[in-house]
Structures are given as C-alpha cells and as structure tokens.
C-alpha positions as CSV (number, residue, x, y, z in Angstrom):
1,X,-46.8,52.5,-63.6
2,X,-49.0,52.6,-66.5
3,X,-46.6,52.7,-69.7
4,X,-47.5,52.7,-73.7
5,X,-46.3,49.7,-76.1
6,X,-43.1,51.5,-77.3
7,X,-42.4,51.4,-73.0
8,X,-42.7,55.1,-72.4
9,X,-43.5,56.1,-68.6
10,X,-47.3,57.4,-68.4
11,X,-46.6,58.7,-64.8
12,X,-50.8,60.0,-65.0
13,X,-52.8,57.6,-66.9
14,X,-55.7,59.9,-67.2
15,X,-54.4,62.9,-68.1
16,X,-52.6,61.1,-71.2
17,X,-55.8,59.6,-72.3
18,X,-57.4,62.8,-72.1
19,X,-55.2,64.6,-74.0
20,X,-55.2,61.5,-76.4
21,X,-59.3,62.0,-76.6
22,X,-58.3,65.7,-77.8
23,X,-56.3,65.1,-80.0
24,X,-58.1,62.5,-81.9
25,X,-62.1,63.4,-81.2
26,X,-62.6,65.2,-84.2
27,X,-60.9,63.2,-86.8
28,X,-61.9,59.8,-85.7
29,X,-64.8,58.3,-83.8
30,X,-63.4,56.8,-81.0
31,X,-64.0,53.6,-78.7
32,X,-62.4,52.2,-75.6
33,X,-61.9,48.9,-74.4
34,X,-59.9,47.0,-71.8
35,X,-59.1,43.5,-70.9
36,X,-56.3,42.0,-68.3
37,X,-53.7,38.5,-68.6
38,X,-51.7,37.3,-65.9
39,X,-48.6,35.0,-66.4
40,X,-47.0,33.0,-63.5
41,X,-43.3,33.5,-63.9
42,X,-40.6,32.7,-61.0
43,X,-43.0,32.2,-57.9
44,X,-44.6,35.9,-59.5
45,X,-48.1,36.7,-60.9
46,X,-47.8,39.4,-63.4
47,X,-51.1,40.7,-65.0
48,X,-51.0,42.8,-67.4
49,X,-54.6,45.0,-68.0
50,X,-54.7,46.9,-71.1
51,X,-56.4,49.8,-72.4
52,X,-57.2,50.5,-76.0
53,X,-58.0,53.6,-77.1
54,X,-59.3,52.3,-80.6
55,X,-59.5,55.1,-83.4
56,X,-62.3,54.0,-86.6
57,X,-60.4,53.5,-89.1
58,X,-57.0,54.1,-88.1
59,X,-56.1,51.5,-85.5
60,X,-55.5,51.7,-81.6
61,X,-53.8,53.2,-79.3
62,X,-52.3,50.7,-76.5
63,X,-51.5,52.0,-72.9
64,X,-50.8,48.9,-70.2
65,X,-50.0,48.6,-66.1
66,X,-48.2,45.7,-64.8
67,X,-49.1,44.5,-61.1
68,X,-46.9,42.2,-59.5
69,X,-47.7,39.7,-56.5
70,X,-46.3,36.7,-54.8
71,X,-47.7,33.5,-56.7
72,X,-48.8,31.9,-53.1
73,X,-50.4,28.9,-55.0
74,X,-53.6,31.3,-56.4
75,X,-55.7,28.5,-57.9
76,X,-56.4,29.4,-62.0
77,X,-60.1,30.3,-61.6
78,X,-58.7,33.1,-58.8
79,X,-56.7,34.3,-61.3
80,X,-59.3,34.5,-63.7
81,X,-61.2,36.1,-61.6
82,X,-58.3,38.6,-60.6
83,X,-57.9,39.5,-64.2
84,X,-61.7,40.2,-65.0
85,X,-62.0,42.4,-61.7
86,X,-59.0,44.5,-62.5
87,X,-60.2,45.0,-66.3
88,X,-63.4,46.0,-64.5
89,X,-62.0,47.9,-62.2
90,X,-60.1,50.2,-64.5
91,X,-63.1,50.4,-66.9
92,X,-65.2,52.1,-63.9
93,X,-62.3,54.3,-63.4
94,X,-62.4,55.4,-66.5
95,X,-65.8,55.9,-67.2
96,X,-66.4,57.8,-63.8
97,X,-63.5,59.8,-64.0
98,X,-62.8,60.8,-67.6
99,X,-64.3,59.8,-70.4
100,X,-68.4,60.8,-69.1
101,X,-67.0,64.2,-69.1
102,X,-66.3,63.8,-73.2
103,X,-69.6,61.7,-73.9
104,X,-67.7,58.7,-74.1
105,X,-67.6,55.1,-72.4
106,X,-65.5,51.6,-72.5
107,X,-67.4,49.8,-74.9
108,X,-66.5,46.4,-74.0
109,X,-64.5,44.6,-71.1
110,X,-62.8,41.6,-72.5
111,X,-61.5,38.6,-70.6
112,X,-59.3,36.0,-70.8
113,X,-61.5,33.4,-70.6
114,X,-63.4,30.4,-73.0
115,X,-66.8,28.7,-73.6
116,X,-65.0,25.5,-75.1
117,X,-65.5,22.8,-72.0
118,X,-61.5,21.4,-72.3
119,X,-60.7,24.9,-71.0
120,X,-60.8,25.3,-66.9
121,X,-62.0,28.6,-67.7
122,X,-65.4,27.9,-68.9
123,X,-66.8,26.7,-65.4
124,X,-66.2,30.4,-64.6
125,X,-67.3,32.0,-68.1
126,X,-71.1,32.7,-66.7
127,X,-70.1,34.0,-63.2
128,X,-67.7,36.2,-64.4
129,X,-69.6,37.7,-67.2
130,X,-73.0,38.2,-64.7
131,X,-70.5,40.5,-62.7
132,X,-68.9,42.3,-65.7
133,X,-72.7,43.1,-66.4
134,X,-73.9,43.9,-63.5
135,X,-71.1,46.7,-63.0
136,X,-72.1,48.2,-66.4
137,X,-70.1,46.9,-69.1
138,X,-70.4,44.2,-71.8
139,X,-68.5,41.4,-71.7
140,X,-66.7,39.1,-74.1
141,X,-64.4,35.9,-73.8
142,X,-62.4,34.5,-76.1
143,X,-62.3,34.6,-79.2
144,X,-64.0,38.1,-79.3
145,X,-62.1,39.4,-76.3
146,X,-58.7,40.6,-78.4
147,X,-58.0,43.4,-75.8
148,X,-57.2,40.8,-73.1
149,X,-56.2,37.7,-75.2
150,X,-54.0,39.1,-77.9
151,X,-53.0,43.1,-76.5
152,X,-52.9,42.2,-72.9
153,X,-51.5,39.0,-72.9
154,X,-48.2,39.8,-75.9
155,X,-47.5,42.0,-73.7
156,X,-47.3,39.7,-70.4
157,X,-45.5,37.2,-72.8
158,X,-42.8,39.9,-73.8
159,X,-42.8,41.4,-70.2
160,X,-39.1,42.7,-70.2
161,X,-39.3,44.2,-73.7
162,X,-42.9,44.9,-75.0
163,X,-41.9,46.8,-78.3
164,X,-41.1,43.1,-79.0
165,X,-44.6,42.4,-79.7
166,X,-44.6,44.6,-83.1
167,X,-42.7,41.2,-84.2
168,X,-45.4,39.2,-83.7
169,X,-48.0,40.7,-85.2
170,X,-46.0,40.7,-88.4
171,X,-47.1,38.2,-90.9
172,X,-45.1,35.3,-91.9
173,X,-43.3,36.7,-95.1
174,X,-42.3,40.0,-93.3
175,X,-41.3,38.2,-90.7
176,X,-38.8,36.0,-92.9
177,X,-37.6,39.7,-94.7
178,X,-37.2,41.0,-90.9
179,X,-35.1,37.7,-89.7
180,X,-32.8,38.2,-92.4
181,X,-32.6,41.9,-92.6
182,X,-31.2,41.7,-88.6
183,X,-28.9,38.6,-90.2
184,X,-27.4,40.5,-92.9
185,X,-27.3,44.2,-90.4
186,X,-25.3,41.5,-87.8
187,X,-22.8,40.3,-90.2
C-alpha cells in the first residue's frame, strides 16, 4: 500500500500523482525522483522506495510503499541490489504509465549506495549504476542520492510512525524548543 508521510492510505498510487501533477503543473515546474532503503528488523527485510514529487521552489511531495519479506540470510550486496531494482522498477512504471502522457519523466533514480572503499557497497556502485542507465534513468549514490538515503530511509528507521520523521529534520535549536514544549504540555 503506497501511503504519504503524514501515513494516509493512497489505495491508487497513480491516480494521486496525477491529480498531484494537476494541481501543481502550472504553478511550479515540477521533477520526480525515486530511491529505495531496506532495514533488517526481527528476521524481516523492510524496504522502503520513495517517490518525490519535487515542486521548484516550494519543496516535495513524499509518497512511499513498504515491501516486507522473510530475511532468509539475503547477503548486503542482494539487498542493494533489491533496493536499486525496485527504485528502478517504479521509475519505469511511472514514466510508461503516467507521467509521458504530461511531458514529464523521473529525473534521477537514487540509491543507497557509496564510492568510499570502507563501505561494502562500493564493489557494487559501478554494476548497479550500468543497469540504472541502461534502463533509462540517471543514477546517483550517496551523497547526492537524498531520495533513497535521507527520504527513503527516515522513513524505514521510523517504520511504525513516519510523521515521526518531521522531528528529525528539525534543526538542533527547534528541536530543544520542541523537547520542552512536549515537557511542559506533559506536566
């Protein structure tokens, strides 16, 4: 089920986004990206992959699906390359059955991965990104892929309460007002 940050039901993906592309097209140029995380959490893999419907100027638009298997002792670099298929996967999707039709595209597939050698992830980095471009898209790892390392993966972090993430974005000082506002609304 594909949901929004604030954890409201999308139970058609597309049609949301389309009426979404509506409703914003002529106010803001728009641009879409997607990106995927997973998390290993009590013998589960959850991975999250993320769509953002960025608006120029004004900021994004976050819709999310959750995808649940058995953990079955999936080595990292099969995870990795889990995640990157499924953000390609939905980007294809997309693109073929939406947003052609309103002369747009998903700019950029992001992935979870990294160039720095102490990371597993970089013996992967080139393979991965060959197939991201092959099917289309450009690719980014991290730290330019935001969709999948910061949208995608709060959200796999926070997985039974994503409006939770709003917190974390905060910066340090409204963070500190925030703490003590829910101290002082407690007592």
């Amino acid at each position: 089920m594909w949901r929004r940050l604030s954890g409201e039901e999308l139970p058609n993906i597309f049609e949301t986004i389309e009426q979404d592309i509506i409703k914003y097209t002529n106010d803001f140029e728009l641009k879409f990206y997607t990106g995927c995380d997973s998390q290993v959490h009590n013998d589960k893999v959850r991975y999250i992959t993320a769509i953002v419907l960025y608006r120029q100027g004004k900021g994004g638009l976050v819709y999310y699906n959750k995808d649940i298997t058995d953990y079955n002792n999936i080595p990292p670099k099969k995870r990795l390359w889990n995640e990157v298929i499924k953000a390609v996967d939905i980007s294809m999707k997309l693109d073929n059955d939406l947003l052609i039709e309103h002369g747009l595209c998903v700019e950029e597939v992001h992935t979870d991965l990294n160039y720095d050698k102490k990371y597993l992830s970089s013996e992967i980095v080139n393979q991965c990104l060959g197939y991201i471009k092959s099917m289309g898209f450009h690719g980014y790892c991290k730290p330019l892929s935001w969709a999948s390392s910061k949208v995608a993966d709060r959200v796999t972090k926070r997985f039974k309460d994503p409006r939770k993430t709003r917190y974390k974005a905060m910066n340090p000082k409204s963070r500190k007002k925030h703490k003590q506002n829910k101290k002082n609304n407690k007592a």
